[in-house]
Every structure is written in structure tokens, then in C-alpha cells.
C-alpha positions in Angstrom: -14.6 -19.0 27.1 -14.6 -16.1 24.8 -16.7 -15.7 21.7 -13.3 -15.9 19.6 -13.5 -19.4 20.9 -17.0 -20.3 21.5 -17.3 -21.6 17.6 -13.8 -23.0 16.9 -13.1 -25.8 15.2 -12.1 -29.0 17.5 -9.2 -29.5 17.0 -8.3 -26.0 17.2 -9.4 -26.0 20.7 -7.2 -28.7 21.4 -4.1 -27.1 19.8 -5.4 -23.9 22.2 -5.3 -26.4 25.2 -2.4 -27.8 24.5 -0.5 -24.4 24.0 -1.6 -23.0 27.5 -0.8 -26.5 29.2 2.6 -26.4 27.3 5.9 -25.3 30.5 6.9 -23.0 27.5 3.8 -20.7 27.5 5.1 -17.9 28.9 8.0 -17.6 26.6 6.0 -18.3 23.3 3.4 -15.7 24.7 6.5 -13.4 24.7 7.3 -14.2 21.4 3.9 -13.1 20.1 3.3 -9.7 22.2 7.6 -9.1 20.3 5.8 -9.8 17.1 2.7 -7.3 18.1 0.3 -10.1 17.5 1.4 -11.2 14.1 -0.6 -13.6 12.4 1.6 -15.0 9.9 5.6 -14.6 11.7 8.3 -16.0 10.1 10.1 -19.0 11.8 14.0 -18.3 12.1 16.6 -20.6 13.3 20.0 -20.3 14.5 22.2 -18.0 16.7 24.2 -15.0 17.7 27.3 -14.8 19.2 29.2 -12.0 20.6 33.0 -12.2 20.8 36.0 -10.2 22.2 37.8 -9.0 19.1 41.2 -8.7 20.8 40.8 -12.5 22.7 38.7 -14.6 20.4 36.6 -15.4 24.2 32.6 -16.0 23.5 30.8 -13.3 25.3 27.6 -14.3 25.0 25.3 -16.1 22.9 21.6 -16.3 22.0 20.3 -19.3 20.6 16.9 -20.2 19.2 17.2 -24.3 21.0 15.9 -23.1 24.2 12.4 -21.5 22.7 9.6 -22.8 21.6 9.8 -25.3 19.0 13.1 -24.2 18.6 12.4 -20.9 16.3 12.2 -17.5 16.7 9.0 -15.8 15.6 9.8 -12.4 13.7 7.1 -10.2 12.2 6.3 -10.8 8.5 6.4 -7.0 8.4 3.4 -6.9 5.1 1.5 -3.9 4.4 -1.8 -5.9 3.5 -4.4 -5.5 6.4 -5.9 -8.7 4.5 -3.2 -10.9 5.4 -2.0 -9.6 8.3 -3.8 -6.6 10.2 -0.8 -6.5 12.6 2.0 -5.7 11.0 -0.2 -3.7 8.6 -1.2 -1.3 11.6 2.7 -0.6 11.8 3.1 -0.5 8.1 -0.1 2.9 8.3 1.3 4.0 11.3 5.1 4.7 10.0 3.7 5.7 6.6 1.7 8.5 8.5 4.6 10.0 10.2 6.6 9.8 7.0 4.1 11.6 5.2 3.1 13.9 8.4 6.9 15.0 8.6 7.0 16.0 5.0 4.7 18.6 5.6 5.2 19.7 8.5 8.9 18.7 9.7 10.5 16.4 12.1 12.1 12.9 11.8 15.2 14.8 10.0 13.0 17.1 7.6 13.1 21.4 9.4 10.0 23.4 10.3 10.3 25.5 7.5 9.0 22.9 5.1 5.9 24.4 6.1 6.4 27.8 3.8 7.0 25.5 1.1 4.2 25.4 -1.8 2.6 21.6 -1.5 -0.8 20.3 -3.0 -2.4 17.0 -2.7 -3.4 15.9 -6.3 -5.8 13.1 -7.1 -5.2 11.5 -10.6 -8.2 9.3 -12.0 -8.7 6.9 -14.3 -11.1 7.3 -17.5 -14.7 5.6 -17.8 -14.4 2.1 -18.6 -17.8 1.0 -18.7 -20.8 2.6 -16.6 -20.4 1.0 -13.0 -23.1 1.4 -9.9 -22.2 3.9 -7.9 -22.9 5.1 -4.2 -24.0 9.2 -4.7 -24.8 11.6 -2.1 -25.6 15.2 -1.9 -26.3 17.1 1.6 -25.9 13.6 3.0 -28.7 12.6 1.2 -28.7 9.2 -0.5 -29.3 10.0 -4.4 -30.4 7.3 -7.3 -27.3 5.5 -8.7 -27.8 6.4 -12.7 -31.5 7.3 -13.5 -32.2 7.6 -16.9 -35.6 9.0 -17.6 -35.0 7.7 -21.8 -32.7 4.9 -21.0 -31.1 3.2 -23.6 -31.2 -0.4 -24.1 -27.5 -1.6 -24.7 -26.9 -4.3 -27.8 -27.0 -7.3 -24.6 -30.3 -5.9 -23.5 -29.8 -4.2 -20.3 -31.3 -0.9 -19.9 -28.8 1.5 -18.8 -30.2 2.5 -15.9 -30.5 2.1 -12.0 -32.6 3.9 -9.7 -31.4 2.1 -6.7 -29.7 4.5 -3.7 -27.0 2.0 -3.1 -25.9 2.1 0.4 -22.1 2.4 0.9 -21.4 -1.0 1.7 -24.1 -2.6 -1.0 -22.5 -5.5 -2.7 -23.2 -4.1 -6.5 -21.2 -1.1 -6.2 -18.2 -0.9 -9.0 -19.8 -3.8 -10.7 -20.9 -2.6 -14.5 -24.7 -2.0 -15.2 -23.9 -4.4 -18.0 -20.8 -6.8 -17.5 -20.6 -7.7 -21.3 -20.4 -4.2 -22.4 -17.7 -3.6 -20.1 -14.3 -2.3 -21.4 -12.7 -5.7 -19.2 -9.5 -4.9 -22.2 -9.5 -1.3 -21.4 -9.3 -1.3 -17.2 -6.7 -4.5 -17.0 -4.4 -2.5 -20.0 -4.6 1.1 -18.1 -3.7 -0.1 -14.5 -0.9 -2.1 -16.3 0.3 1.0 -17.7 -0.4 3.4 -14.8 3.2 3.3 -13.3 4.1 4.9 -16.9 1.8 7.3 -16.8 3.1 8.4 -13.7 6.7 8.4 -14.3 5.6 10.3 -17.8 3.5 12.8 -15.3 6.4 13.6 -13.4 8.4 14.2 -16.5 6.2 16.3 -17.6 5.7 18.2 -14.7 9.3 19.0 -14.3 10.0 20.1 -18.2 6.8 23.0 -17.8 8.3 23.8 -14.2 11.8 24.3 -16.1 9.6 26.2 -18.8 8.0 28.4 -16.3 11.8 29.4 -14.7 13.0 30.3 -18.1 15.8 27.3 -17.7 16.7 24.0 -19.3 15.3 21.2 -18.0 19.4 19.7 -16.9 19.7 23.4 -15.2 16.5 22.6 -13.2 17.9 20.6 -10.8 20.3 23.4 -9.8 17.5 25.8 -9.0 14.2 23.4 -7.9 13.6 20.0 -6.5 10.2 18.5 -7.2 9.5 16.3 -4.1 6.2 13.9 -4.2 4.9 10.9 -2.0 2.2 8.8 -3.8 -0.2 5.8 -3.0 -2.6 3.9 -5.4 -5.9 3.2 -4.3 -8.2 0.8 -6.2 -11.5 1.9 -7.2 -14.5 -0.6 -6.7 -15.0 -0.6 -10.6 -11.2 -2.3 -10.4 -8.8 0.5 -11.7 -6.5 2.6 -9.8 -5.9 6.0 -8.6 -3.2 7.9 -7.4 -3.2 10.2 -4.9 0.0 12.2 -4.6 1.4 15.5 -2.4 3.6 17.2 -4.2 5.9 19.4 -2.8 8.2 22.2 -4.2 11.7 22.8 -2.6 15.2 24.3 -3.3 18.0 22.1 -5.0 19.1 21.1 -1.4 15.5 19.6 -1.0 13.3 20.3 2.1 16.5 22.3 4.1 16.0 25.1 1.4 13.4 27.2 -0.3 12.3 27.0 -4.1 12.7 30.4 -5.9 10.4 32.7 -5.8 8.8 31.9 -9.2 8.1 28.5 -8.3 4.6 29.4 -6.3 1.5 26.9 -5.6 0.1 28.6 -8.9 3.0 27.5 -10.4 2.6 24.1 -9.6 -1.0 24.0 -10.1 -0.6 24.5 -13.9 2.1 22.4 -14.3 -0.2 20.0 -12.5 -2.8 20.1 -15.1 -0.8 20.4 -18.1 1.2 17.5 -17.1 -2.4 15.3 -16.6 -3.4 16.7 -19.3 -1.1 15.8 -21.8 0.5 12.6 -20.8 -0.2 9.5 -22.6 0.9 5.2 -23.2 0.3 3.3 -26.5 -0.7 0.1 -26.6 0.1 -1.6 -29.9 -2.5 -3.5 -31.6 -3.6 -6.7 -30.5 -5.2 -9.9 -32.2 -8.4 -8.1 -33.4 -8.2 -4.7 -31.4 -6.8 -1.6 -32.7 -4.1 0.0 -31.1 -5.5 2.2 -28.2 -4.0 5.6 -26.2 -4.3 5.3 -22.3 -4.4 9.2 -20.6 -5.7 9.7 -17.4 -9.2 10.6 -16.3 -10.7 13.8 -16.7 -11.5 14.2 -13.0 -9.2 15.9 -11.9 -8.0 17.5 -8.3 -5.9 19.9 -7.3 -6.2 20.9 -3.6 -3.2 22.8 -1.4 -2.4 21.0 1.7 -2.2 24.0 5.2 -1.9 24.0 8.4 -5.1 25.4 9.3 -7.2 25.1 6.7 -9.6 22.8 4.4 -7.1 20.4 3.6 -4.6 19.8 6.9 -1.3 17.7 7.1 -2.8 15.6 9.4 -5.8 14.7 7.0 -3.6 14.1 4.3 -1.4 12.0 5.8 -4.5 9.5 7.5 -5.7 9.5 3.5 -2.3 8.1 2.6 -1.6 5.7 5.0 -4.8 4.8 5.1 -4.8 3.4 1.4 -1.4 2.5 1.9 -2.1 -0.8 3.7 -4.9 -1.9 1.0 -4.7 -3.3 -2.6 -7.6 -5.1 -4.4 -9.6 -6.7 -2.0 -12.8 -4.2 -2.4 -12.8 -5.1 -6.3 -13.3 -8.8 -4.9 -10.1 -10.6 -5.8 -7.8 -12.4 -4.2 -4.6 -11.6 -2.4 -2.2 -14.1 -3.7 -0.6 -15.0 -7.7 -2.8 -17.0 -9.6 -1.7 -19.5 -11.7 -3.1 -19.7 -15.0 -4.1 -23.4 -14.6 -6.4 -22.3 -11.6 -10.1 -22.9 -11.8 -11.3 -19.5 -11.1 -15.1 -20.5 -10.2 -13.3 -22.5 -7.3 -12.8 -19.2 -5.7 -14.9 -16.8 -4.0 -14.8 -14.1 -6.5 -17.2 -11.4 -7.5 -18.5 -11.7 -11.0 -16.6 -8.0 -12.3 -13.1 -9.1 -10.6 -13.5 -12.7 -12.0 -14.0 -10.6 -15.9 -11.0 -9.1 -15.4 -8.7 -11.8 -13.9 -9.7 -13.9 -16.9 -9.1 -10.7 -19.7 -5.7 -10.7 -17.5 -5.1 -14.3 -18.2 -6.0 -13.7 -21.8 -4.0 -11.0 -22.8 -0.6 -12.0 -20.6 -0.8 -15.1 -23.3 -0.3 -12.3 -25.8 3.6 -12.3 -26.9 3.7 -8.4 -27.6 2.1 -7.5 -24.5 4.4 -9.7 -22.7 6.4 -7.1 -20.9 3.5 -5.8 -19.1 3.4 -9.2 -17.1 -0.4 -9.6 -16.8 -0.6 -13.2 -16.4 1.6 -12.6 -12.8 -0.3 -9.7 -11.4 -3.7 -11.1 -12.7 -4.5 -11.2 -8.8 -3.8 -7.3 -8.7 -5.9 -6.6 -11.9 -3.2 -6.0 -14.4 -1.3 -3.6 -11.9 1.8 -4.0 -11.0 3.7 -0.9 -9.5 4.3 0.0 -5.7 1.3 1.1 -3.5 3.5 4.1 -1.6 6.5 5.7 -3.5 8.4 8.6 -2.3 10.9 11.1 -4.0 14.2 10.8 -2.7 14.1 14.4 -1.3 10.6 14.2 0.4 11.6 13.0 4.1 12.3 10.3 6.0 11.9 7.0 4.8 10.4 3.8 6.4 13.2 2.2 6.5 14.4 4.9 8.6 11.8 4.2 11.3 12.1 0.9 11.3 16.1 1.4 12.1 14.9 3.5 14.6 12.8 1.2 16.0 15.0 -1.6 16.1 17.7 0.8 18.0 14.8 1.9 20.5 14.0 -2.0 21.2 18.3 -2.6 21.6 18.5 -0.3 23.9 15.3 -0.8 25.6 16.8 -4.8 26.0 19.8 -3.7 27.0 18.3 -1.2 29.7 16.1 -4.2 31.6 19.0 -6.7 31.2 17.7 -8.6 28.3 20.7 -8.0 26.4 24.4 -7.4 27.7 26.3 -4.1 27.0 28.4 -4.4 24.6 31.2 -1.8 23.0 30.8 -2.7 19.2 34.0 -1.8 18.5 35.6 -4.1 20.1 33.0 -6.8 20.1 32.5 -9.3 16.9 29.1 -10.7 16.1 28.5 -13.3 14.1 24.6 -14.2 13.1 23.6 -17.7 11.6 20.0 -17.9 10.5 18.0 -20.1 8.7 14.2 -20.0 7.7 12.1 -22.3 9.2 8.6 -22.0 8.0 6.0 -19.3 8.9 2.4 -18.8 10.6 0.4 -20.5 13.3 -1.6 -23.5 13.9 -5.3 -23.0 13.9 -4.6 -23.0 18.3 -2.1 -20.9 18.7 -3.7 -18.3 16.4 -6.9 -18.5 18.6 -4.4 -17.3 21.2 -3.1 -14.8 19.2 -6.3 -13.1 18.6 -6.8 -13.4 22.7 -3.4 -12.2 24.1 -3.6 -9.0 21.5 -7.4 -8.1 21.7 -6.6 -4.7 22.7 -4.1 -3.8 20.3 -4.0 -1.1 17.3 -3.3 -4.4 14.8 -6.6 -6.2 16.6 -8.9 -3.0 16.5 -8.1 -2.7 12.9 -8.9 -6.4 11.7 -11.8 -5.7 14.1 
């Protein structure tokens, strides 16, 4: 028996047993090499029917009585490698090519995309607190924060470490002294983060305008500012964003930006724009009223074919990150409910802080609209991982379309599915969820049957 097996529970071997004994195995193995190995698919049930438009006569039909327990196991299609490396793998993969083909071309987006000025930009976060940190220089493991004249904070901790923290020590991101940690501060900036952003881009279009002598309603006519962004979370429990940001003609990537909007151009509209941006937060309960502006660390590096910085780097950085969320902080990956007893749950000491300070201030009527209580699992943040501009490229809803008419065709190739004109062929769909997952059995099965794939090397 494998080792995936050798330590399972009981009655999960039994359920495995069962499965493998069951006259339906080879169809419900079917099912779960169609899903890719999902670990959590959704359950449909119901039917498809094909009719002849002209005749009313039933062509064909498909109906979900004959599988397995009845359903039809779909992919859940999530981009969290935590719940479901799977579908996840797919999620990185199509976010690569996305990204990939707005640098390069391909996937509807020309060649000549290439000669267009593009940089990948890193936005931080200020200090919130000093965290321990992993350094290296020369590949060389350096002290985390040695202070020779350390001060001793009010709590007394002195502010210092001297520890080279591996990169996978436990401690890093958590503060040097939890209780003089800004908890407020980090929760209230990734809340606010999305509007940053959206005020960044602003910004960054008005000096581009600026720059080309026109008014910012004119820009559009002459310049199309296209980006693709994904947060990443920093172990300390704030976001970044990392964005490539491309300059093209009003007609998007098909044509070329004028000739005053160079990669010097959009460097400087870079850092004024981070520079200058900025949220209020009103004041709250005993806390005055506090200005959110990014970090000072900021970079600014162009994306080339052939040089430091390549399309194909940039776009394994994106989609890497695109698949994660929190989990390195230590939280969870699932809504908490403010009733929840939080020291029920594994959490590390730093993510539990700011949970609670999430909890806390979502209770607060004027910082209601920043919904903190609901996206106290995510730290106070609540916008998308992976945006895109509407001019960058292809979408991924684009490749999945493609995917799905790949699959049709492949089905109707091998004689899975009959041929059918649809234009003069009716079909009518009735669906109906019926749950999701697998039993503790079947999922031992499922880590067996896809052991080899790009979903199972990740989770690996």
C-alpha cells in the first residue's frame, strides 16, 4: 500500500475499499482525471438534451442517473493552492500565459507589443512595527536586526535580534515586540490598499496627460495605460502589489503610444504617482485620524526580452502569487465569524493580533464600509488578488472558453459527444447543485490516481 495510505484513518481505508470494489469505478475514476484531480468538485445534477429545432425529436441526451451517486463532479475552479492545489495549478498556469502574452504577444495580443515601453513596479507598504526578518548578502545568512545600543521598548523587549533566521524559521514577520505593534495601522492600510491603487492609477494617468501637453479627457485619444496586478502578502501580514505596466496607443496593444510616451516617461509618472497618493482614515474612538501612503521602497524595473528582467520571469512572479493569499501570515482561509473562539484555532500569535484588531474595528460604525469584520480572515484586505486593464490581453475567461471548446471538440472527435449543427439543434440544460467534495476514501484515491500531475507536484 502506498505511504498516502499506510497512516490513514480506518474508516477512510474502508471508504477506499469500498470505492475500488464499487462496478462504477471506472467511471468515477473518469470523473476525477475530467476534474484534474480536484479535491473539493462540485456535485451537479440533472441533464442535457439536444433537440431538432425544425421536428421537436430528442437527439440525444446526457443524464447524470447513470454516474456515480448520481452527480456530475465539475472542478471547483479556486485559485487557493490551500484549498485546492488542483484547480489552483490551472488557475497559475492560465494566469502565466495571460501575463506572458501581454508582453510578448499571442492569444489575440501582436508581436509588436514587444517595442512597447513596459516595467514591472513593486509597490510596498510602510513600517508597521519592526518584524524578524530573513537577510542575506552574497548568499550569506546576515543577523536579523543587531543593535549594538538597543533600546529597551516601554513593554520591555530589547529591540534587537541577532538570530540569522533561516527562510522557512517560524518567527519571521512576527514583531520583535507584539504589543508595540501597529496591529491598527497594518489591518487599516490593507483595507485601504485597493484605494490606493485605483488613486495610483489616477494619478499616473493625469502626469502622463501632463507630460503630452493634453487634458486628461484628450488622453485617451492619444495613450492607453494598460497594467496587470497581483497582491502578495508579506509575512509581517500587509500587502504588496506587484504590477507591469504597459504603455500603448488609444487602440491598446494593436498600436504604438506616441513617441513622447517613453519608459522614462513612465518611470516618473511611476514615482510621482507612489509618491503622492494617499487614504484618510477618520478618527476613531481614541485614535486620531491617520494618512495611509505607500512604502518608501520602491521598484521600478523594465521588463526585456533578453535582459535582467524577462517576460518569462515576470510572468512565473505573477502567477506565482496569484494562487496565494494569507496563509504565510498564519490565518485561516475561510470567513470568521465574530462569535468564533479564536484560540480554538491554529493561529500564529501576530495573525491572531490582527484578526482580533479586525474584529474590533469592523464593530466601529464609521469604519463600517471598509467591511473588516468579513475579511478578518484576509487581514482587513478585501480587493482581488490578479486585476487586469481591459486593454492588457487576453483574459482568463478567454482560456477557459478556449478550453472548454478544445475538450467539445476533443469529445466529439473520439465519439464521446455526437456532432451536432447548432443551428439547427436546441439544447436545453437542467442543473441542480448537489453538494461538493470527497469522503475521507475517495480522496485517498484522488491523491493516488493524480500523483503525477502538475496540481499533485504542487501540493507536493
Amino acid at each position: 500500500m502506498p505511504a498516502t495510505h499506510a497512516h490513514a484513518h480506518p474508516h477512510a481505508k474502508a471508504g477506499m475499499i469500498a470505492r475500488l470494489n464499487s462496478p462504477d469505478y471506472d467511471r468515477w475514476a473518469a470523473q476525477i482525471h475530467r476534474t484534474g484531480g480536484c479535491r473539493q468538485p462540485i456535485h451537479l445534477r440533472g441533464k442535457v438534451d439536444h433537440y431538432d429545432r425544425a421536428t421537436g425529436q430528442l437527439l440525444h441526451r446526457y443524464t447524470t442517473r447513470t454516474e456515480p451517486e448520481g452527480v456530475l463532479r465539475v472542478p471547483c475552479k479556486t485559485r487557493r493552492a490551500s484549498r485546492c492545489p488542483s484547480c489552483a495549478e490551472v488557475y497559475r498556469a492560465d494566469t502565466y500565459h495571460l501575463i506572458r502574452a501581454g508582453l510578448i504577444g499571442g492569444k489575440g495580443v501582436p508581436n509588436t507589443v514587444t517595442s512597447h515601453p513596459t516595467l514591472f513596479v513593486t509597490l510596498t507598504a510602510p513600517s508597521f512595527g519592526t518584524v524578524h526578518a530573513h537577510r542575506e548578502q552574497g548568499g550569506k545568512a546576515l543577523p536579523c536586526h543587531p543593535r549594538r545600543d538597543a533600546e529597551t521598548c516601554p513593554h520591555g523587549r530589547v529591540m534587537s535580534c541577532t538570530t540569522k533566521h533561516n527562510a522557512d524559521d517560524a518567527r519571521l514577520g512576527e514583531p520583535l515586540c507584539p504589543d508595540c505593534y501597529d496591529h491598527t495601522g497594518s489591518v487599516l492600510f490593507n483595507a485601504l490598499a485597493p484605494l490606493l491603487w485605483k488613486r495610483f492609477a489616477d494619478s499616473l494617468r493625469r502626469h502622463l496627460a501632463k507630460r503630452g501637453v493634453l487634458a486628461l479627457k484628450d488622453l485617451r485619444h492619444h495613450l492607453t495605460v494598460s497594467f496587470a496586478k497581483v497582491a502578495e502578502y508579506q509575512r509581517r501580514g500587509v500587502v504588496h502589489f506587484h504590477a507591469v505596466i504597459r504603455l500603448d496607443g488609444p487602440g491598446g496593444p494593436t498600436e504604438s503610444p506616441p513617441t513622447w510616451a517613453t519608459a522614462d516617461t513612465l518611470t516618473q509618472a511611476v514615482r510621482h504617482a507612489a509618491r503622492v497618493v494617499s487614504a484618510l482614515v477618520p478618527a476613531i474612538d481614541d485614535q486620531p485620524a491617520r494618512l495611509f501612503k505607500w512604502g518608501t521602497q520602491l521598484d521600478i524595473r523594465p521588463i526585456t526580452v533578453d535582459g535582467d528582467l524577462t517576460e518569462q520571469a515576470v510572468a512565473g512572479y505573477v502567477a506565482k502569487y496569484a494562487t496565494k493569499a494569507a496563509e504565510c501570515v498564519g490565518t485561516l482561509d475561510r470567513r470568521i465569524n465574530p462569535l468564533d473562539n479564536l484560540d480554538a484555532f491554529n493561529l500564529r500569535d501576530h495573525a491572531r493580533r490582527l484578526i482580533t484588531e479586525c474584529l474590533r474595528l469592523g464593530a466601529i460604525d464609521d469604519l463600517a464600509d471598509l467591511r473588516l469584520t468579513q475579511w478578518a480572515h484576509m487581514l482587513g484586505f478585501r480587493g482581488h488578488f490578479s486585476t487586469r486593464s481591459r486593454h492588457y490581453g487576453p483574459t482568463l475567461g478567454d482560456l477557459r472558453a478556449a478550453r472548454e471548446h478544445h475538450a467539445r471538440d476533443h469529445d466529439v472527435t473520439t465519439g464521446r459527444l455526437p456532432l451536432f449543427d447548432d443551428d439547427t439543434v436546441l439544447v436545453i440544460s437542467e442543473w441542480t447543485y448537489a453538494g461538493k467534495g470527497h469522503s475521507a476514501g475517495d480522496l485517498l484515491l484522488v491523491a493516488a490516481l493524480t500523483r503525477n500531475s502538475p496540481g499533485a507536484a504542487h501540493e507536493r
